[in-house]
N, C-alpha and C positions, 0 to 999 in steps of 0.2 A: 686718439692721435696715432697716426701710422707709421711707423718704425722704417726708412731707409735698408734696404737690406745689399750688404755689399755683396761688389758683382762676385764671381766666381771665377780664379784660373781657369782656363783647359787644361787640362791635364796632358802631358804629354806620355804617350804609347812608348814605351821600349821594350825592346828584346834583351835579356838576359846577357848578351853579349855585345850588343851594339842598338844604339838607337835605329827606327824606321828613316828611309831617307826621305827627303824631300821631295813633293811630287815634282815629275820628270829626272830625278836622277834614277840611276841604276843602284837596282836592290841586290845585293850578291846571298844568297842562302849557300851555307856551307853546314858539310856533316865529316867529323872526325871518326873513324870508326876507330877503337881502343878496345883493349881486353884487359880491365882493373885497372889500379894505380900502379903500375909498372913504372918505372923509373923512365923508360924510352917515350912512353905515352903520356906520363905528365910532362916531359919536356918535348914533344910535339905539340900538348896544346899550349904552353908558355910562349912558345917558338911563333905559334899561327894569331894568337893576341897581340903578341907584339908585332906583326906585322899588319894585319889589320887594321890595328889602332893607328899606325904611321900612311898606310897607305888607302886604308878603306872607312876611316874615320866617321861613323855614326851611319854607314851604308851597307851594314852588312849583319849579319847572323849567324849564330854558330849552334849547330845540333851534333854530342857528344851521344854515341851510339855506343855501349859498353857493350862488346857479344858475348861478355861472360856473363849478363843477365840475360841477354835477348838474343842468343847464338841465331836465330832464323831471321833475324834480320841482313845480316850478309849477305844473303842470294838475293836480295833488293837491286843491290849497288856491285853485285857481282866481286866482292871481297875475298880477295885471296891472301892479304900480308895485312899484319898491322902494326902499326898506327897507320892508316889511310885517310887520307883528304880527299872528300867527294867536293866539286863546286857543282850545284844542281841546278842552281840560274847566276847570270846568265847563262846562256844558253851557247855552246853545246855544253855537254858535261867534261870535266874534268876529272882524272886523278891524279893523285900524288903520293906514292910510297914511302915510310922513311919517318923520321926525328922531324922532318921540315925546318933543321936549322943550318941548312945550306938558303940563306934569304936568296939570292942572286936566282937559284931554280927554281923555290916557291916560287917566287914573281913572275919567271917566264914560262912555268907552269899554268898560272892563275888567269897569262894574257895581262897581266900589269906592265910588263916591260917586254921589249923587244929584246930578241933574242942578240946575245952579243957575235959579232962577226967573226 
């Protein structure tokens, strides 16, 4: 007698910081470059979670670059200050120097909002 075998989820993909989006939206890939847990650089990335989460909502990814492991990774993204926010897609590139807990600049930095007049 042959046993029923139930069907199986798909499993869904996510990224460490955000889920994959949905085909045809925009995938934003982001890289924080940080040196340790410095107090300026754990609340840069607190700062860029929560904004993401509110505005980039399961469309985005986040790659944390610590250059006190990996110091040659900065001449990648041409890092001069940190805590720094690369946006690598979309496309062009962005930076962002700083805490990124000024949201109003994050945003018009990012291209999420227009810039105010």
């Amino acid at each position: 007698m042959a046993t029923k075998k139930k069907p199986t989820k798909a499993r869904k993909t996510a990224r460490t910081s955000g889920a994959w989006p949905v085909a045809g939206e925009e995938r934003w890939e982001l890289r924080l470059y940080v040196a340790g847990q410095t107090p300026r650089c754990v609340e840069a990335f607190s700062h860029l979670r929560r904004i993401c989460d509110e505005h980039l909502e399961g469309r985005y990814s986040i790659e944390v670059i610590d250059l006190l492991k990996n110091p040659t990774l900065a001449a990648g993204d041409q890092i001069i200050a940190i805590p720094t926010l690369v946006r690598k897609l979309p496309r062009p590139m962005k930076k962002i120097i700083g805490d990124l807990s000024n949201t109003e600049r994050v945003l018009v930095g990012l291209n999420l909002k227009a810039r105010a007049s």
